[in-house]
Structures are given as C-alpha cells and as structure tokens.
C-alpha positions, 0 to 999 in steps of 0.5 A: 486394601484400597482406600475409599475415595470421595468424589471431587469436584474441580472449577473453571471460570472464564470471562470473555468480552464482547469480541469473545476475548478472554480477559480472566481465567482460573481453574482449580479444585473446587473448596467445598461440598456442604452437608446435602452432598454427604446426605445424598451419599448417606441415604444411598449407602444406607439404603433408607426407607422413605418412610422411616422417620429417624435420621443422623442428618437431613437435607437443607433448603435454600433458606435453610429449613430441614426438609421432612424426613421423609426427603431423606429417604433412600434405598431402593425407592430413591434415586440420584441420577444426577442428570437432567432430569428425575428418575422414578420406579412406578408411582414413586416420582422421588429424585435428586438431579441437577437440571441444566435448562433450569436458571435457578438449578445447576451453576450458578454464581452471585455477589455475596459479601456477608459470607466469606468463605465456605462452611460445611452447613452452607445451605445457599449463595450469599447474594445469588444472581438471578436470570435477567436484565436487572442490577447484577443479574445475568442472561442465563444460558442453557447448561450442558453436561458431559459424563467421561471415563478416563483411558485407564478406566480409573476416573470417572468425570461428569462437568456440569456448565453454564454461561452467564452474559451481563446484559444489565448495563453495570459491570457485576462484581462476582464472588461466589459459585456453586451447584445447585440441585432439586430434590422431588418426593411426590408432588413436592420439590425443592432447590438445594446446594451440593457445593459452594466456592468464595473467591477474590472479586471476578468483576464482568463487565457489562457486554461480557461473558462468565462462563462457569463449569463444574467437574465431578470427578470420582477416582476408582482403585482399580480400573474398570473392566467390562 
C-alpha cells in the first residue's frame, strides 16, 4: 500500500543587475503551504455543496477575514483549475486560479519585518510590494506558467513566475515571498495566499531584477500510463 503524497512546492530566487549579471541566487524547497491550500484540497476530496453551510475550515482573505461559507463550496460545482483563468459549469461562474497577467495575484514578494517566519494561519505578505515606481515597489512583469510530466510519468510540475525590476530609485530589501490566488463565486471574488516563504534579507538594488518562480510538484506512486 502506497503512501499518500502531498503536493510540494520548490523556490527559486534570482537577481540580476542591469547588464543581466546574476549577483544573488537560491533555490530550495519552499517552507509552507497555509491553511487555504489544505482548504482547496478539502473541498475537492469532500465534494462539498456550495450550498451547504457547515464546514471544518474556510478559506481567509487577505486581511484575514473567513469568507462565507458558501466560498468553501466543493464538488461538482467548484473547480480549481489552477491556471490563468476560472472555470465554470453553466451559469455557475465558481473557481479558484492564480492569474499571471494579474499584479496583485500569482508571485509576489515583500518587505515584512513584523513576521518572522511562516505560520500554517499566514493569510497574507507582511509588507507586500506593489506594482510600481514608488518606495519598495517593483515594475511588475507578466507571469508565465509551465505544467510538465516527468519521463517516468511519476511527477507532475507546474512553475508559476514572475519578475520584478526596481525601478524606485532606492535599493528594495526583500524578505518574503509567496503565491497568491483568486477564488470567485458569483459576482464576488477575492485574492487569497496558498503559501508563504521568510528569508534572510534579498537586498535589489535600484536598476536591477528579481525574478521569482515557484514549482508545484505532486509525485505519483506509480507512474501514468495512457
């Protein structure tokens, strides 16, 4: 009998000056999946009803808040395509995805200083950057996706990325990264965390480029076949 595997999730950081010389680069397994991400496998396994108003757990908004309960819907009408855009079954428009030509979804990194490592109830960045020229803001590019299988056919892969170039004027000190997801039922629709990584200090000079890629990988216990 095989043991159950849980997705995982690997990081890359990489920083680049204006000449397109790397000065700073770590690669490694991501710290944490926060409780939204068990959430979302809940509700699939479970195969919940939108309509059903009792819960073990709920998904969190970026400002902490529980969505209603009808966020945590599952089953047949909710789907989690994990992609850059939502799916939806006839009239119900319900998903979960992570879009890459969004700034405020997908990667995204920060500044925080209050929270020092990672927590299982992590809800949102600590000093998120936003898109922009401003003070420890970034110019935000267009993510890109790429959903691999392994020759054996035993892992699955999808890398999610971004890069980040300051343009501010002052060099950025960042600390802390992350996926960020939307999660839409009906005409409501909200920005949520799926994982969240602390670090030393990743000082980006003005001029320079942080590129941010995250790998999502689910290792099967036998391989696929057709």
């Amino acid at each position: 009998m095989s043991d159950i595997n849980l997705p995982q999730a690997d990081l890359e950081i990489t920083v680049k000056d204006r000449d397109g010389n790397i000065v700073y680069q770590q690669e490694g397994p991501s710290h944490s999946w926060v409780k939204n991400f068990y959430q979302l496998i809940y509700c699939q396994c479970a195969g919940v009803h939108a309509t059903t108003t009792t819960y073990s757990t709920h998904f969190l908004d970026l400002s902490g808040t529980t969505l209603a309960s009808n966020f945590a819907g599952g089953g047949y009408d909710y789907t989690t395509p994990f992609g850059w855009d939502y799916d939806s079954i006839g009239s119900d428009a319900r998903g979960l995805w992570i879009e890459g030509y969004r700034s405020d979804t997908g990667c995204q990194v920060g500044t925080g200083t209050g929270l020092t490592t990672e927590s299982f109830t992590d809800y949102t960045l600590d000093g998120i950057c936003k898109s922009g020229t401003d003070a420890n803001c970034f110019v935000f590019t267009v993510g890109t996706r790429l959903i691999t299988t392994s020759t054996a056919g035993t892992v699955l892969k999808h890398k999610i990325d971004r890069t980040f170039t300051n343009n501010s004027g002052n060099t950025i000190a960042v600390t802390e990264s992350e996926l960020y997801g939307r999660i839409n039922i009906w005409s409501s629709v909200y920005n949520i965390m799926f994982n969240r990584d602390t670090f030393g200090t990743i000082n980006v000079a003005n001029g320079n480029s942080l590129y941010v890629a995250y790998t999502i990988k689910l290792t099967l216990p036998y391989a696929i076949h057709s």
